[in-house]
KEKE-3310 file (N, C-alpha, C; in steps of 0.2 Angstrom, whole numbers, plus 5000, padded with zeros to 4 digits):
npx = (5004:5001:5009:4999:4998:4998:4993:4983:4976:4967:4965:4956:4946:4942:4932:4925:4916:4910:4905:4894:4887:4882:4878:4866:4858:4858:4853:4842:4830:4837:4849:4863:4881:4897:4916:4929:4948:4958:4962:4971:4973:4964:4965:4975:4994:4994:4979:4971:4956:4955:4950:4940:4934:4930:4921:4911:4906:4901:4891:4883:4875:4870:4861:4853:4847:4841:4843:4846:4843:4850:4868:4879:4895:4911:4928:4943:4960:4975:4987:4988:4990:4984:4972:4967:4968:4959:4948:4944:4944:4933:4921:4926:4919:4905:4886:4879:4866:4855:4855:4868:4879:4895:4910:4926:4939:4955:4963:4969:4967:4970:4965:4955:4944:4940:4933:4923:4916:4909:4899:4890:4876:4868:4857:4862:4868:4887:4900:4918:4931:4947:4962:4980:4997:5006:5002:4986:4971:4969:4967:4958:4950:4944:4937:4927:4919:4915:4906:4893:4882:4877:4887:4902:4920:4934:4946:4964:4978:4995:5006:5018:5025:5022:5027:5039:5043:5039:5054:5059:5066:5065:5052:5043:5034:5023:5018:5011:5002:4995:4987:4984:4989:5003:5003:5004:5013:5018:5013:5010:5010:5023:5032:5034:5036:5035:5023:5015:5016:5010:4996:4992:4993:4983:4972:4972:4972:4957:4951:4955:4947:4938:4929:4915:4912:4924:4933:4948:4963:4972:4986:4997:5011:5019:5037:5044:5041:5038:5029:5011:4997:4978:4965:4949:4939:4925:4908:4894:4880:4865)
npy = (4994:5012:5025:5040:5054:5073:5078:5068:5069:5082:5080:5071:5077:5086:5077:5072:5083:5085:5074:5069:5080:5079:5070:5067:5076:5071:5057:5054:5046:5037:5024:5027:5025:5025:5025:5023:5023:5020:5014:5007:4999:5004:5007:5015:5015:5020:5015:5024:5029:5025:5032:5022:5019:5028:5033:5022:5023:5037:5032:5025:5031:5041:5032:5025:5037:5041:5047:5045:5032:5022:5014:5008:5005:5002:4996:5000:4991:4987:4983:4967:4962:4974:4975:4964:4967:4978:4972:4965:4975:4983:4974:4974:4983:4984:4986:4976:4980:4980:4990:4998:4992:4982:4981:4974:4976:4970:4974:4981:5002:5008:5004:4995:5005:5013:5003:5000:5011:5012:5001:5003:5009:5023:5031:5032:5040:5042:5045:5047:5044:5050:5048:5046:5037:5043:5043:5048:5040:5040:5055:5056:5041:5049:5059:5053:5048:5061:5064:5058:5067:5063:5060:5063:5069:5067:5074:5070:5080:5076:5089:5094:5080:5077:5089:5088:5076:5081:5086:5074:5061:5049:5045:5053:5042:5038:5051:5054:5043:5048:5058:5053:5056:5062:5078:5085:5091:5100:5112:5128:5128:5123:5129:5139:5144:5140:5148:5153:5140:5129:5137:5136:5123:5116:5123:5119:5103:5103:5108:5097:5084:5093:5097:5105:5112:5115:5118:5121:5121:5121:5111:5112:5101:5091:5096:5088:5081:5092:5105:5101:5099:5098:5094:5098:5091:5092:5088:5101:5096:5099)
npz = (5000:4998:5004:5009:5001:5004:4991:4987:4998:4995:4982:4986:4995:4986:4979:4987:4990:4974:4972:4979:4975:4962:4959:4967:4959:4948:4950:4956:4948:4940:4937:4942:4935:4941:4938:4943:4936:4940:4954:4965:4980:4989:5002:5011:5017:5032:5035:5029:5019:5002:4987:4981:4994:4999:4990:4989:5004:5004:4993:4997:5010:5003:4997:5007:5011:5004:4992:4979:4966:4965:4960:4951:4954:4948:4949:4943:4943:4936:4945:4951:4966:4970:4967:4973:4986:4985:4981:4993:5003:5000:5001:5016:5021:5012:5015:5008:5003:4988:4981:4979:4968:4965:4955:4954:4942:4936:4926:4914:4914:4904:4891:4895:4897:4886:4879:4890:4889:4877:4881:4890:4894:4886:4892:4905:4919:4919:4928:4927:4936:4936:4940:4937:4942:4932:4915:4909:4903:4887:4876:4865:4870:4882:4875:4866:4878:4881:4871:4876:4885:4896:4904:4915:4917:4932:4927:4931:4927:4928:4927:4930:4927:4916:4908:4908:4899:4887:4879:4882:4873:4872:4880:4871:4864:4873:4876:4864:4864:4873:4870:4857:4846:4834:4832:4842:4844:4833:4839:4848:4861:4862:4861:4870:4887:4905:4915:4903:4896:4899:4901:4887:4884:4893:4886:4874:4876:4883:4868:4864:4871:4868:4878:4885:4895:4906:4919:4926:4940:4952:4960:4972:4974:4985:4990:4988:4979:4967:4956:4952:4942:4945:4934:4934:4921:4910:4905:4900:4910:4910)
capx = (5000:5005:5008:4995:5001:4992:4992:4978:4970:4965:4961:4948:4941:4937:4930:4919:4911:4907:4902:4886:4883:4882:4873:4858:4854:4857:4851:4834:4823:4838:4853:4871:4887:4903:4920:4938:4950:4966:4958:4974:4974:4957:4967:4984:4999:4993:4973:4965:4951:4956:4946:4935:4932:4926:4915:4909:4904:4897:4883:4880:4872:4865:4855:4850:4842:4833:4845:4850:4839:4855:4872:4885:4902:4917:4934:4949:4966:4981:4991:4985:4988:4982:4967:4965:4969:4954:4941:4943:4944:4927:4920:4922:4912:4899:4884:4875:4861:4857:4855:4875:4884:4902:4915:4933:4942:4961:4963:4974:4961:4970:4964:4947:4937:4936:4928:4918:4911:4904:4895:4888:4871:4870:4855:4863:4874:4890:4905:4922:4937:4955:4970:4983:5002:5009:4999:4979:4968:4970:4962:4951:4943:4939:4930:4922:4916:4909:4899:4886:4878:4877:4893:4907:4926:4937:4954:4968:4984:5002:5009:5023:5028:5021:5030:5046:5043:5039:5058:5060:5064:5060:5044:5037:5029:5018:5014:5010:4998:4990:4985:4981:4993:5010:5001:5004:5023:5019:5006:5010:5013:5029:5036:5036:5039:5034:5017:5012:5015:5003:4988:4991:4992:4978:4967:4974:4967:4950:4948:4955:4943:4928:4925:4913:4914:4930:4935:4953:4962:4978:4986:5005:5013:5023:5041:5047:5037:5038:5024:5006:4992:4975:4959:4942:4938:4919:4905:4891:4874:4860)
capy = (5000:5019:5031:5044:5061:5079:5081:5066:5073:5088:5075:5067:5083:5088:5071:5070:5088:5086:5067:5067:5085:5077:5061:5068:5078:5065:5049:5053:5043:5031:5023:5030:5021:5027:5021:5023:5019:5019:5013:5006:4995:5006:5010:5018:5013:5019:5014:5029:5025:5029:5034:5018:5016:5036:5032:5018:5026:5040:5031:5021:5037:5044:5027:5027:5044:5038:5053:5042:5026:5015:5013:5002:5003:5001:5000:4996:4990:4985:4979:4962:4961:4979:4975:4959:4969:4982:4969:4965:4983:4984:4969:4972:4990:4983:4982:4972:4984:4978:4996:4998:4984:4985:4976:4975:4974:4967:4976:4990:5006:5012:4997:4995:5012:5013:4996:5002:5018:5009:4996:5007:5014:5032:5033:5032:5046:5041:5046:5042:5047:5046:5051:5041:5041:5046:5045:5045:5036:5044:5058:5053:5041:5055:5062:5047:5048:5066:5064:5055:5072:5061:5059:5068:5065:5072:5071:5075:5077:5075:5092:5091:5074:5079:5096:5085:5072:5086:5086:5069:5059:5042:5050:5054:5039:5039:5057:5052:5040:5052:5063:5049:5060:5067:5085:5091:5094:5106:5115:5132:5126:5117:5134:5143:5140:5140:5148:5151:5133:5128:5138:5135:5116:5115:5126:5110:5098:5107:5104:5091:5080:5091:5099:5109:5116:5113:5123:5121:5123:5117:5109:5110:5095:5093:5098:5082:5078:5096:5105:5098:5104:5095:5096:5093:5091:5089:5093:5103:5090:5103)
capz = (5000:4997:5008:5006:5003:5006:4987:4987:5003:4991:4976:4989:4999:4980:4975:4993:4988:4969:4969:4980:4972:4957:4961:4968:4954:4941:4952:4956:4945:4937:4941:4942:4934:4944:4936:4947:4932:4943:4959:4970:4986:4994:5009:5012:5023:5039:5035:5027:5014:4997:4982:4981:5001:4999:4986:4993:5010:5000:4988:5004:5012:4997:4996:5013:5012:4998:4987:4975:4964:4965:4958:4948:4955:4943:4950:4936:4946:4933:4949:4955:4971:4974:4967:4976:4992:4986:4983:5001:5006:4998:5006:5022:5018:5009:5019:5006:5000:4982:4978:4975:4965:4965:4953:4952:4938:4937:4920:4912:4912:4896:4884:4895:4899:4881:4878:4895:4887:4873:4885:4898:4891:4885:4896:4911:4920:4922:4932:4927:4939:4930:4944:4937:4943:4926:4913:4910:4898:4880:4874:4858:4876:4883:4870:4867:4883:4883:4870:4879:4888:4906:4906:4916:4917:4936:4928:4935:4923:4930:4922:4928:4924:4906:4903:4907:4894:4880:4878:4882:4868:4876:4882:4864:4860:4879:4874:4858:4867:4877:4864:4852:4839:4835:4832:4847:4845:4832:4843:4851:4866:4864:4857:4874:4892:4910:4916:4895:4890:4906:4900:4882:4885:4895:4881:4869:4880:4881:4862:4861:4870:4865:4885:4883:4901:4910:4925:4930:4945:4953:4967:4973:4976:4993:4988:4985:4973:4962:4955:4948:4943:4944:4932:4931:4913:4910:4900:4905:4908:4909)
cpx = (5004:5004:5002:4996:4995:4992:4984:4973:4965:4960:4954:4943:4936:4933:4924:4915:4907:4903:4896:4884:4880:4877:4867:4857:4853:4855:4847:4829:4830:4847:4860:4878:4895:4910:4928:4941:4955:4964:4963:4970:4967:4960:4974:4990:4997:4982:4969:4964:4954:4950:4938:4932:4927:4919:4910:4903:4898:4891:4878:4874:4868:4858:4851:4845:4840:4835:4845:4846:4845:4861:4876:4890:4908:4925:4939:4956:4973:4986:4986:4985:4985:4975:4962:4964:4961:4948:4939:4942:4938:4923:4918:4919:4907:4892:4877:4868:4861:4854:4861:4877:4889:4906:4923:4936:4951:4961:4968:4968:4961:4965:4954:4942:4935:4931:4921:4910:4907:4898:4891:4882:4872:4864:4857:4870:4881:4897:4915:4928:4942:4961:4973:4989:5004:5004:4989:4976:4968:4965:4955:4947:4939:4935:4927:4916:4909:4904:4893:4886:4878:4882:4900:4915:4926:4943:4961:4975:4990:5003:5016:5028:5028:5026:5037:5048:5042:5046:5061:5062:5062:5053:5040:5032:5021:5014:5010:5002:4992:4985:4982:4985:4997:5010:5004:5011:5023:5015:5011:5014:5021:5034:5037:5036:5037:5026:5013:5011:5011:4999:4989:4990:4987:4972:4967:4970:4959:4950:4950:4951:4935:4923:4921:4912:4918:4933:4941:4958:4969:4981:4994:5006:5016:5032:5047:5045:5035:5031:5017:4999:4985:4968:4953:4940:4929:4913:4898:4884:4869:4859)
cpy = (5006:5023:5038:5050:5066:5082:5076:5066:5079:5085:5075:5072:5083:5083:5071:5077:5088:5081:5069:5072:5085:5069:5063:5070:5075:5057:5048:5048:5036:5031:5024:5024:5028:5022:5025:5021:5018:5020:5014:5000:4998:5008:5011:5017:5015:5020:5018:5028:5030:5030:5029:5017:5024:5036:5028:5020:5032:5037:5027:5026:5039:5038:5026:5033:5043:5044:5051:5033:5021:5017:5009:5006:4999:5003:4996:4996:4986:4981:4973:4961:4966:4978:4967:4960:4974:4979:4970:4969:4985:4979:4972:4979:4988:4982:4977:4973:4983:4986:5000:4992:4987:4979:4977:4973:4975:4968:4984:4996:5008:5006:4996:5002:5013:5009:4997:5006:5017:5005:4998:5010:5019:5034:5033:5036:5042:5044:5044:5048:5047:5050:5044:5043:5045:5048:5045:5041:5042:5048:5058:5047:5044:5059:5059:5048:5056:5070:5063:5062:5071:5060:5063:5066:5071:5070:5075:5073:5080:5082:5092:5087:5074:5083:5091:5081:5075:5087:5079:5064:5049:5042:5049:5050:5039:5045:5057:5048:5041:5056:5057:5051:5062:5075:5089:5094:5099:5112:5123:5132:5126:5124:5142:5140:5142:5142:5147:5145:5130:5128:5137:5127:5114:5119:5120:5106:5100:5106:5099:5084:5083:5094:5104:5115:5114:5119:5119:5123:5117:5117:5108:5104:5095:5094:5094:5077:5086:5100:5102:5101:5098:5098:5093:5095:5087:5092:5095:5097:5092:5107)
cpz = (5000:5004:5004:5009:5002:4997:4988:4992:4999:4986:4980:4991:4992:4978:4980:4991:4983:4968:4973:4978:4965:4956:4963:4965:4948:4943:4955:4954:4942:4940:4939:4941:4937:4941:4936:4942:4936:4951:4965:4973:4989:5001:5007:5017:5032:5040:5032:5021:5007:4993:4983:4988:5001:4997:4987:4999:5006:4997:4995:5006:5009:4995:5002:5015:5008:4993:4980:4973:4965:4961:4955:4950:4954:4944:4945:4942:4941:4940:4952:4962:4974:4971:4968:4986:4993:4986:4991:5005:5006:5001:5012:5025:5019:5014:5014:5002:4991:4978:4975:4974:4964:4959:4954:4948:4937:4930:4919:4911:4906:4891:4888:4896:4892:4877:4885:4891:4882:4875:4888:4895:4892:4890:4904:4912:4923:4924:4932:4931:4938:4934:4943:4941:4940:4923:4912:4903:4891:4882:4869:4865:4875:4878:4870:4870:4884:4878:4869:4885:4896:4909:4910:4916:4923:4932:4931:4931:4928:4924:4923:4928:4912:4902:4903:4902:4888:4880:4880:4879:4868:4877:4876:4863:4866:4877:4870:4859:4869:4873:4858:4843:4841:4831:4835:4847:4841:4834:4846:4857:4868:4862:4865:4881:4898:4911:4909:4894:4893:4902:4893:4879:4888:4889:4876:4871:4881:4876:4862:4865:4870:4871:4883:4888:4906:4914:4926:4937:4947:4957:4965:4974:4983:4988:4987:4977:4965:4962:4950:4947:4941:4940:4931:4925:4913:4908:4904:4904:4910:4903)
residu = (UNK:UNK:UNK:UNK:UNK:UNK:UNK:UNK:UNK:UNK:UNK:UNK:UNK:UNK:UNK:UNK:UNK:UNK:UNK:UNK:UNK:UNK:UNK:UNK:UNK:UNK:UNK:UNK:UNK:UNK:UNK:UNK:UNK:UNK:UNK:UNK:UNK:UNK:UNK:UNK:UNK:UNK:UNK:UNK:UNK:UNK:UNK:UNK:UNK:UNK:UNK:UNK:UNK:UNK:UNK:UNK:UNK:UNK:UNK:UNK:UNK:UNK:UNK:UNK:UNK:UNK:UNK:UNK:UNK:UNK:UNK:UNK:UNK:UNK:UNK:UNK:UNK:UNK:UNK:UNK:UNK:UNK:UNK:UNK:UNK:UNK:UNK:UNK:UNK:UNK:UNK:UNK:UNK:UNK:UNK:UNK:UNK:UNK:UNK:UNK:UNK:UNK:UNK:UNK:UNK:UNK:UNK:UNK:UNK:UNK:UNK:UNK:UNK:UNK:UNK:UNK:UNK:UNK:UNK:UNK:UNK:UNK:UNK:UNK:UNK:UNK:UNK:UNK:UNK:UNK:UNK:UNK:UNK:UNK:UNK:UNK:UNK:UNK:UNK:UNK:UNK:UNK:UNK:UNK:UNK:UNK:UNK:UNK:UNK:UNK:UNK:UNK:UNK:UNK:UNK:UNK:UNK:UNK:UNK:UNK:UNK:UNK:UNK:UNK:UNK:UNK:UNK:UNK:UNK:UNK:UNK:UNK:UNK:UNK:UNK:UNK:UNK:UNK:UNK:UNK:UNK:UNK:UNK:UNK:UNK:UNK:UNK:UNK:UNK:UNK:UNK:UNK:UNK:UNK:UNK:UNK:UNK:UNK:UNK:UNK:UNK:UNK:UNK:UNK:UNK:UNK:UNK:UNK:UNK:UNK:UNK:UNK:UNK:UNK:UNK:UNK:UNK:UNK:UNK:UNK:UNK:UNK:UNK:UNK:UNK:UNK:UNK:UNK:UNK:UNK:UNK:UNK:UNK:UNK:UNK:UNK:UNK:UNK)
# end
């Protein structure tokens, strides 16, 4: 298990505010698909709940108060053991309410959310969370994903893990990945430097998967770890 640091304390505040604010108004009448791609273990080195134990807890409550018709819970874990550590972490959660169903998937997120997003009916709102450690799930995904109207993305891009790799020539082909093209290298961006190359890489990613309302917003790292800047990317579903 990981130790969990005060940037993911930030991640999660933000995740425990937006998610039941967004749940009640879209899980009224029908039921919510929620999908963790980069899950982890569910707990942390000294026991505190990650993403999927949050979430968890969360819809629990929301179905208890009668906020929320029901949910699907989709957590994607690439490591085996940490997602044999999470089942279990979810387990002994669950209180059994066949109003949330959970799964676990022991799967690379890259290669499945977008076999997911074709699966997953367009009528039904769903929730996809994408904090990876490096990189997240391509961009042409995310489109994919937003656009179905009930759909949001929270993503959180590593920038500076990114900005480092835009000079990186090992790097490219990953970068390459993210984007789904080698465009971006002739883009604006790449032609200037420090706070500029930021906002003009982040207005990039804003078309490029097509947000049609993406607020941005950005979290220090601890000073071992550099700086990062975290975004929720997401379209508007009113």
């Amino acid at each position: 298990m990981d130790e969990l640091k005060e940037v993911s304390k930030v991640k999660h505040w933000i995740l425990e505010k937006y998610f039941p604010a967004w749940a009640r108004i879209l899980g009224q009448y029908k039921r919510l698909v929620y999908v963790d791609c980069f899950a982890g273990a569910g707990k942390y080195t000294e026991n505190e709940p990650g993403s999927p134990l949050i979430i968890l807890r969360l819809a629990s409550k929301l179905v208890k108060e009668n906020k929320i018709q029901g949910i699907n819970l989709i957590f994607i874990e690439k490591d085996k053991i940490s997602a044999e550590q999470l089942n279990n972490n979810l387990l002994s959660e669950y209180d059994g309410n066949d109003k949330i169903k959970f799964n676990v998937n022991h799967e690379d997120a890259k290669n499945l959310v977008g076999l997911l997003s074709q699966l997953i009916p367009p009528k039904l709102s769903t929730f996809f969370f994408v904090d990876p450690y490096g990189y997240p799930i391509s961009f042409p995904v995310i489109r994919r994903i937003l656009k179905n109207l009930k759909s949001e993305v929270f993503l959180n891009l590593m920038w500076y893990r990114i900005n480092m790799d835009f000079e990186n020539p090992k790097a490219i082909e990953s970068v390459n990945k993210m984007f789904g093209h080698s465009n971006w290298q002739k883009h604006p961006f790449m032609k200037t430097h420090s706070v500029k190359r930021e906002k003009l890489f982040l207005e990039y990613v804003k078309a490029e998967i097509d947000s049609k309302f993406a607020p941005d917003f950005k979290i220090k790292f601890s000073p071992d770890e550099g700086k990062g800047i975290l975004s929720s990317k997401r379209k508007c579903t009113t």
